[in-house]
N, C-alpha and C positions, 0 to 999 in steps of 0.2 A: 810238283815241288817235293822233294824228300829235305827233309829235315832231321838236324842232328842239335839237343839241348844239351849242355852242360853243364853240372849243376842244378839236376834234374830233381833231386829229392829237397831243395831249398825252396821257399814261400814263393818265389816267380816262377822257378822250375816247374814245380808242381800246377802252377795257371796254366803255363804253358803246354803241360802235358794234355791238361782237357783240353785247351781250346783247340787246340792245331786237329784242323780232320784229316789231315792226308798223311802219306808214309813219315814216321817220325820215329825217331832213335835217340832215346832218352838216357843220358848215363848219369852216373855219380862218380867218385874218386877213383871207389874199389874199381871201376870198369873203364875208366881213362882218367891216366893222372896229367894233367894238360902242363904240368911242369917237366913233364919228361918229351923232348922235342922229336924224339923216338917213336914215342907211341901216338903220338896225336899224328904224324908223317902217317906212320900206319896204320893207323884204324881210321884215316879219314881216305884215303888210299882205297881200302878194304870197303868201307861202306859207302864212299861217293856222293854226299851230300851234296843238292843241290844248294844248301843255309846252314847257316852253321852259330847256332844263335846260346852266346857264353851267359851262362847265367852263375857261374863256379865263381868264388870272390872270397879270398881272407876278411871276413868283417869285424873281425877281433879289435876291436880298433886299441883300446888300453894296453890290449897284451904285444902288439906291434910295435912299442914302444921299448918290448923286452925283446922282438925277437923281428927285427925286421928283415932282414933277411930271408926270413920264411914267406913274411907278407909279400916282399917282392918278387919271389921266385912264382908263385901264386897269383896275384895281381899285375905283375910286369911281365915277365917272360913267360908265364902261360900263354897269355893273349898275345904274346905275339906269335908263341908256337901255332898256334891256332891262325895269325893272320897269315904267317907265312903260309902255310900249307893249304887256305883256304885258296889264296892267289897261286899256289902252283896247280890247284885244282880246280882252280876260275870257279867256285864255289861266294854265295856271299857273308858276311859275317858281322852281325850283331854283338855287339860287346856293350855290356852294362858297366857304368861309372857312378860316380858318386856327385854331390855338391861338395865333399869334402876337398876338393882339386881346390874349394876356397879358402878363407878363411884368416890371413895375413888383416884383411882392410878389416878393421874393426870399427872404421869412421861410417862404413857403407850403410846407405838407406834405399836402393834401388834394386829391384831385382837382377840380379847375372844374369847377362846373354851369354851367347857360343863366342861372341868377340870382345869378350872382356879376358883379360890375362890372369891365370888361373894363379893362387899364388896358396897353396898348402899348408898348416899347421903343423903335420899331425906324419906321424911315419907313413899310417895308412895312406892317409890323401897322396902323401909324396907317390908311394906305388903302386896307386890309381891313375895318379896322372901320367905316369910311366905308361901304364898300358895304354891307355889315352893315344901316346904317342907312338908305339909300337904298332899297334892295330891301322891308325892312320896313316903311317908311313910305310907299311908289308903289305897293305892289301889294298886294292884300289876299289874293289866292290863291298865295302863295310862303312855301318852304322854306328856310330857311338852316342849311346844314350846316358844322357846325366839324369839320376833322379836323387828322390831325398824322402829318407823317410819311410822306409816300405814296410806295409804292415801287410800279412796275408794267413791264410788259414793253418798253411803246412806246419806252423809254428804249434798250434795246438795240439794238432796227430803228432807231435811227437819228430816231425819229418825235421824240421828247424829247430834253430833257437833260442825259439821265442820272438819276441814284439813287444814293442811299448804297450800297445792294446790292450792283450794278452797282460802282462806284466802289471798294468794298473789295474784288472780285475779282479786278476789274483790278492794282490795288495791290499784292493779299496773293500772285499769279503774276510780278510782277516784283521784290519788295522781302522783303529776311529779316525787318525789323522795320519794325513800325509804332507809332504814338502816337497814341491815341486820346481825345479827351476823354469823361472820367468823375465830372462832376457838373452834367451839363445830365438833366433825367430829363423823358421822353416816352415816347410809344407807337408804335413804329413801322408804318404801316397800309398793306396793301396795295390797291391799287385798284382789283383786282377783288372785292373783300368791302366799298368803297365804293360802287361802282357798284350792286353787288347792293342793299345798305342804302339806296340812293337810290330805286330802283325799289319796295322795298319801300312806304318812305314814300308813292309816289306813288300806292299805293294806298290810303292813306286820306285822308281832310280835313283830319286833326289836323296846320292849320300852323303854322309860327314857325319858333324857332330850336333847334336840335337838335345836342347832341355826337355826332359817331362817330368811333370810333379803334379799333384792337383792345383787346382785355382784357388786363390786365396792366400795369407798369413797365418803363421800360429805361432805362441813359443808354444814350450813343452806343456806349461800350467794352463795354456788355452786348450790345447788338446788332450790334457787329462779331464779338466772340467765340462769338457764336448762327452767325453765318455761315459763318464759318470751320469751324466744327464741324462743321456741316452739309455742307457741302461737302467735306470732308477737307483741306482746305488747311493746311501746316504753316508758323507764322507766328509770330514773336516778335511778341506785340501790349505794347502797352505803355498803362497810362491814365496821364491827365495831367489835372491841373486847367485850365478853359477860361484863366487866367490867362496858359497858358503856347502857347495859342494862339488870339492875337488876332484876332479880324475886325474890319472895317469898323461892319457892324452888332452890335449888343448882340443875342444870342438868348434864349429863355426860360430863365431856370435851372432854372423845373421848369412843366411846362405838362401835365399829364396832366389828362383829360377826363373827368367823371364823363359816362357816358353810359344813365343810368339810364332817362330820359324818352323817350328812340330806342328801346331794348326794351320801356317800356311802350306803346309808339304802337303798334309791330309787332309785339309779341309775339312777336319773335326774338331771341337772345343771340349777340353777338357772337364769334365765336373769341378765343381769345386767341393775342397775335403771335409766340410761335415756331411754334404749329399754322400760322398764316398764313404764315410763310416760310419752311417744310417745304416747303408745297404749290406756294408762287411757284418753290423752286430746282428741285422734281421737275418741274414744269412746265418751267423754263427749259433742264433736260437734255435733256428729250425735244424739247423744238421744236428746240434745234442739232443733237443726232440727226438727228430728218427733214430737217434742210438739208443737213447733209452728204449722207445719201442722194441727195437731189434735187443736191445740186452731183457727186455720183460717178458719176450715169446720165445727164447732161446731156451 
């Protein structure tokens, strides 16, 4: 299997890059702009990807409310540049989505399956769900994965930008109190238990559209409070209805994922998200460990 990431220098990108062993072609923007239908024709052409797995995504979500156009050209008609070309080259193609394709049912208390009708808030969501449909209808051998929430390392190096994770640590070492909103409810996922669950899929045929997110509930004030905890960080946190902190964009008020169809395809069960961001902060202690090391014998 030869493999080709896009989106390579982004917090999944980057999982991806470790995990996959076999030939793999890693790019970012500067090295394929997947908005140009030009160059994704020819450079998948040129290097002949047997997988072709997008991890490249506008995630600006506020600022696509100034300039969506840009979101779409990037989240809609990349992935389809991508699905075309993947189908002219009988190649398969992974495309990552969002829960944002939610968010309309504000009544909702059940997790979203693959066959619940996807109903968008937000510009982003709109030209996510775009690619959604693009990807689905140009290529017959592609996976589209929903997830929510992704937190992952790259965000630290500098590679991304940023994480909730990241972002409350920062915040909870300079600040007594914080306020957090607590009636947005999601799953918060990290992206190396993404990355993993995409690989897995790739081993079977069973394509379409598939949820994955961790196991479990959170708003954002449960998952700041998970961290804090976790870390020992001592923090007046504070919840607050989203009322009382406006954005730009409208976000899901509840967008959790039934991901029932993902564990039957693979026959794995997903962790649930405080096991997954145990394992992300012991992770994150030990890599600044060994840097420090490495910056103390330098």
């Amino acid at each position: 299997m030869t493999t080709l990431i896009t989106g390579a220098h982004g917090q999944l990108g980057s999982d991806l890059r470790q995990m996959i062993t076999g030939s793999c072609t890693a790019v970012g923007r500067t090295q394929l702009d997947i908005t140009s239908a030009e160059q994704v024709d020819n450079f998948l052409q040129e290097h002949r990807p047997t997988v072709v797995i997008n991890a490249a995504a506008y995630n600006s979500v506020d600022q696509a409310e100034d300039e969506p156009d840009v979101a779409y050209a990037v989240n809609a008609l990349g992935p389809r540049n991508l699905a075309v070309a993947c189908q002219r080259l009988g190649a398969t193609l992974v495309h990552v989505s969002t829960d944002y394709v939610f968010g309309q049912d504000t009544s909702r208390l059940m997790p979203f399956s693959e066959l619940d009708p996807p109903a968008p808030c937000s510009a982003y969501g709109i030209s996510k769900l775009a690619g959604e449909h693009f990807v689905q209808s140009c290529c017959r051998r592609s996976f589209v994965v929903r997830t929510c929430g992704v937190y992952g390392h790259a965000a630290r190096d500098g590679a991304g930008k940023g994480n909730f994770v990241e972002t409350m640590l920062r915040l909870g070492s300079e600040l007594d109190q914080l306020k957090v909103v607590n009636d947005q409810y999601c799953t918060p996922t990290a992206s190396l238990d993404l990355a993993d669950g995409i690989l897995r899929l790739l081993q079977t045929t069973e394509y379409g559209l598939y949820h994955f997110s961790s196991d479990g509930s959170a708003t954002w004030y449960d998952f700041a409070l998970e961290i804090f905890s976790i870390a020992g960080i001592d923090v007046d946190l504070l919840p607050i209805p989203s009322s009382e902190y406006p954005t730009r964009a409208v976000r899901p008020r509840f967008s959790l994922l039934d991901c029932t169809r993902y564990e039957t395809a693979t026959g794995e069960l997903i962790p649930n998200w405080q096991s997954a961001l145990r394992r992300y902060l012991q992770q994150r202690e030990q890599q600044l460990s060994e840097q420090q090391q490495v910056a103390g014998t330098a």
